[in-house]
C-alpha positions in Angstrom: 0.0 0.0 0.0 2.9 2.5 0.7 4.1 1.8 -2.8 1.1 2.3 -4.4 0.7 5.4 -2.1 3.6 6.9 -2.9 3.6 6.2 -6.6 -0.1 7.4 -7.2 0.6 10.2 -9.7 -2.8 11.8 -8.6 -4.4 14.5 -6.5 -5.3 12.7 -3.3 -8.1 13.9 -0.8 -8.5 12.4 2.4 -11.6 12.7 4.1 -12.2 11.4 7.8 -14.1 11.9 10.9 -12.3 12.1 14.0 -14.9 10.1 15.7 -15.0 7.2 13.0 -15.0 4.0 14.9 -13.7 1.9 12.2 -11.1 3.3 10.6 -8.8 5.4 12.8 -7.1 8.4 12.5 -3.6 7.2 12.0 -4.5 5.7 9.2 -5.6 8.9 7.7 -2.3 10.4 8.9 -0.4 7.6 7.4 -1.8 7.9 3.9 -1.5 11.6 4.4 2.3 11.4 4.9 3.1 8.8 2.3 1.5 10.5 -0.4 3.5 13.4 -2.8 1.7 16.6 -3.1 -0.5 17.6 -4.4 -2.6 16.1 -1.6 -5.6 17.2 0.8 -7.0 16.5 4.1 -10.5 17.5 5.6 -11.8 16.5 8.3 -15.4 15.4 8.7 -16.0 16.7 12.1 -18.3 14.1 13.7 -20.1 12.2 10.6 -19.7 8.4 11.2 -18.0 6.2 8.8 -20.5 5.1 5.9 -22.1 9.1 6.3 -25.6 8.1 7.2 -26.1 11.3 8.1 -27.7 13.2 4.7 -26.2 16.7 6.1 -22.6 14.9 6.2 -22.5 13.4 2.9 -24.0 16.0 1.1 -21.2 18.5 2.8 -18.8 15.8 1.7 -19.8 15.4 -1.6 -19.7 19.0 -2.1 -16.3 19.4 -0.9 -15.2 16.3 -3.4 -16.5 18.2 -6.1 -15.1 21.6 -5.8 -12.1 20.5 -4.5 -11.9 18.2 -7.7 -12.9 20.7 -10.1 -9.5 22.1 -10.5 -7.9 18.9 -11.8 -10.7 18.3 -14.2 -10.6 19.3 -17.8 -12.3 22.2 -18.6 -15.8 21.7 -19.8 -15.3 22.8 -23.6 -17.2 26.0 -24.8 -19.7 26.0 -28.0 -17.7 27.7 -30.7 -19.1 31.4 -30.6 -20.3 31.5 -27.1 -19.3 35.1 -26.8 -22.0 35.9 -29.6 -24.7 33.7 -27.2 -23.9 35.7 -24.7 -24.2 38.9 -26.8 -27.6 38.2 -28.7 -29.1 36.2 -25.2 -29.7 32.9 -27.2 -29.9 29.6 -26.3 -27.3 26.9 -27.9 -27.7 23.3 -27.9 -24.8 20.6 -28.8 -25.8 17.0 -29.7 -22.7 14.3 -28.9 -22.5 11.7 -31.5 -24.2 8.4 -30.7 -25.8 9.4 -27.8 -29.1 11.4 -26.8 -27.1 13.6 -24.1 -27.2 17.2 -25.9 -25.4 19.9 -23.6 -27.1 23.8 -23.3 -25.7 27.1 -22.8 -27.8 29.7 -21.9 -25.5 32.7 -21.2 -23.1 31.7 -18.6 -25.3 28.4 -17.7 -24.2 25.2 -18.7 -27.2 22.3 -18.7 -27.3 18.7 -20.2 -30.4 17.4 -21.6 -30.9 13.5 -22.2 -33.1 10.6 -22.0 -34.1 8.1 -20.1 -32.1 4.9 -20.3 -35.8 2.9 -20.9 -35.5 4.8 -24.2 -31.7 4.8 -25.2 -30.6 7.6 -23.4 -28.0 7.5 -20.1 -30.3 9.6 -18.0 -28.1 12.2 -17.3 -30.3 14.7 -17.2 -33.9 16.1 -17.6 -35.3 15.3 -20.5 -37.1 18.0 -23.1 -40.3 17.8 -22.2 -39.2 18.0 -18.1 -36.9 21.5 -19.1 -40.3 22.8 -20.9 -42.3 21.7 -17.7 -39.4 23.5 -15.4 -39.7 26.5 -17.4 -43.5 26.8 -16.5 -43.2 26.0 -13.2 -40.4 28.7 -12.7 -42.4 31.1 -14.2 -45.4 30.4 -12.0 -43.3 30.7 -8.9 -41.7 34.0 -10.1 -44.8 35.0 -11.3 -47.2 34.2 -8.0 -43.8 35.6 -5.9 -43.9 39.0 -7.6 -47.2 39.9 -7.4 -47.6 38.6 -3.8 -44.8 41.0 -3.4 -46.1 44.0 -4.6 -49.2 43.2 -2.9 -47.6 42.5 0.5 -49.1 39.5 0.7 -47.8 36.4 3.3 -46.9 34.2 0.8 -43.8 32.2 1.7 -43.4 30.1 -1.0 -45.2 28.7 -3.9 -44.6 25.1 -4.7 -45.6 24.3 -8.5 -45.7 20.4 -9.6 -46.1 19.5 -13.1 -47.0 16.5 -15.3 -47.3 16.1 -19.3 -49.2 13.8 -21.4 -51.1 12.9 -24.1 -54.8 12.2 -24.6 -56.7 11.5 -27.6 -58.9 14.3 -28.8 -61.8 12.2 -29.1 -61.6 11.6 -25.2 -61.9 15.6 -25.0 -64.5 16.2 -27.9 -67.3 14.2 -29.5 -65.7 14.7 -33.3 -62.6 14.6 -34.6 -60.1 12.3 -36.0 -59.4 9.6 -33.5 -56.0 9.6 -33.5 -55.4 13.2 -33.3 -54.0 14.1 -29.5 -53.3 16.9 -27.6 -51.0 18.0 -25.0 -51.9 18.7 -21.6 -49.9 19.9 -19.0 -51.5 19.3 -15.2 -50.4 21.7 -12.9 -50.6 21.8 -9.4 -49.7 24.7 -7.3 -49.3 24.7 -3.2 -49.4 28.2 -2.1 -47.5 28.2 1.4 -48.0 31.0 4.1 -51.2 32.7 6.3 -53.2 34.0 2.8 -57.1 34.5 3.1 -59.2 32.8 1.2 -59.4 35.9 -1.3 -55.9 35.8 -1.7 -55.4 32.5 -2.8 -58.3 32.2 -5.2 -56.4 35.6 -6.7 -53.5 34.5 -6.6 -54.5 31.0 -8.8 -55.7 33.7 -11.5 -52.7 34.9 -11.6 -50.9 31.6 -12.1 -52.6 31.6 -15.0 -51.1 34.9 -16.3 -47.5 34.2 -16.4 -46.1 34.4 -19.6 -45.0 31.5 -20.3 -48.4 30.0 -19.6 -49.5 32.7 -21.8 -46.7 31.5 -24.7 -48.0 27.9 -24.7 -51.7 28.6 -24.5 -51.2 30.9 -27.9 -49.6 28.7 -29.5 -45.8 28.9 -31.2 -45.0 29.6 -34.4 -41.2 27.7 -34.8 -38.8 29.2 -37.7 -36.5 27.3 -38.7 -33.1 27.8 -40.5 -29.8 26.3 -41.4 -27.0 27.9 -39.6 
């Protein structure tokens, strides 16, 4: 082990709680000393050993990320970002042979995918959940604004959001039977000492943000070779 220690060639972090009851601190120590720079040590203050606390190994994992973000390779930049950034518009980047397609939105970076059920690798939300986030953000913003200039109690607004498909025939009594349609069920939890006036107002106005308002209207999509 002090070999392999000593020989690692990699940035070593050592985490460890001074209270862990199954592996002690001189073995921490020991590792620590045997290893070449550029090393790390953090203590864990008093998480146990497998972290069954959910406070201690999410402050763990968070310190494992940052402190490994600096020997990671850059994440690489869309050719022209500074023009996204200048004309405010969305970029998407497909990788070949796979559905993961990263986004910049400005200085955001997001990855889209699919589920694995369906090809993808899951590593992130798919399409239709980012269109679902953006409505739900806008409600929250939307309901928090006004609430605000109202000086209403409103602590928080929960929004929760669900997509499918139903056949228009299920909705109308004519029609062609395999037409469908969209519908987006929205839910929205209004948290804090509001009258009853208030709330019923304040469901209006979920219905007035403007993205609500986009997809109600319908989109007109142009489309271009770039």
């Amino acid at each position: 082990m002090s070999e392999v220690v000593q020989n690692l060639g990699r940035a070593l972090l050592i985490l460890h709680s001074p209270i862990d009851q199954i592996v002690g601190i001189e073995n921490a120590e020991t590792l620590y000393s045997l290893a070449r720079h550029s090393k790390s040590f953090v203590s864990l203050d008093d998480a146990d050993h497998l972290l069954m606390d959910v406070a201690d190994s999410t402050y763990a994992g968070r310190v494992l990320s940052t402190w490994a973000d600096r020997y990671l390779d850059p994440v690489p930049l869309i050719e022209h970002e500074a023009e996204l950034r200048d004309a405010e518009r969305v970029v998407t980047r497909s990788r070949l042979g796979t559905f993961r397609t990263d986004i910049r939105v400005r200085q955001h970076a997001l990855v889209a995918d699919e589920p694995v059920s369906v090809g993808g690798e899951d590593t992130g939300p798919t399409p239709y959940d980012l269109l679902l986030a953006g409505l739900g953000a806008c409600t929250s913003i939307t309901l928090e604004m006004y609430a605000g200039r109202k000086g209403w109690p409103l602590e928080q607004a929960r929004v929760r959001l669900k997509h499918s498909k139903i056949h228009k025939m299920d909705r109308e009594a004519s029609g062609d039977a395999d037409e469908q349609l969209d519908v987006v069920d929205r839910e929205v939890e209004l948290i804090g000492p509001l009258d009853e006036a208030q709330r019923a107002r304040l469901m209006e106005i979920a219905d007035r943000c403007p993205v609500h308002r986009t997809l109600e209207a319908g989109v007109r999509v142009r489309t271009v070779e770039g």
